[in-house]
C-alpha positions, 0 to 999 in steps of 0.5 A: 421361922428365922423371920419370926425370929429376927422378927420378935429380936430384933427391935429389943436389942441395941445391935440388931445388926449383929442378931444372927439365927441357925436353923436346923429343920426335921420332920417333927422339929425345928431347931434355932440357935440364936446368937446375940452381941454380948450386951444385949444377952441380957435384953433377950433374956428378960427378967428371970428368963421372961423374955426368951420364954415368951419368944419360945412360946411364940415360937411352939405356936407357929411351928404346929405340930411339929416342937420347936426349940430355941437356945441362945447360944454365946458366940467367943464363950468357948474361945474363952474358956479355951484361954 
């Protein structure tokens, strides 16, 4: 699942170095946070949410039966918040 992952990300963004996937598996789910560089939020995101959407229902059709989710998580946003 993190290859698809990285997969479907990587050609989309302009740091594909720094795309970086947390999986955390179970018997009936599999969790993915996905952590981009601050500037290529955006680029994932897609208008109105489009592209993160049709990652994520890529994403439902590989796992099966079991339900897969997939959030973008924002690496230095609590840091921010703490300040």
């Amino acid at each position: 699942m993190q290859d698809l992952v990285f997969h479907l990300v990587k050609p989309i963004v302009s740091n594909p170095d720094e795309v970086k996937v947390n999986m955390v598996e179970g018997e009936a789910t599999v969790m993915l946070e996905l952590s981009v560089h601050a500037d290529d939020v955006s680029a994932v995101q897609g208008e109105n949410g489009r592209t993160l959407r049709s990652i994520r229902n890529i994403l439902s059709a590989a796992a099966g039966r079991r339900k897969a989710t997939l959030d973008l998580v924002q690496e230095g946003a609590a840091a921010a918040d703490e300040e």
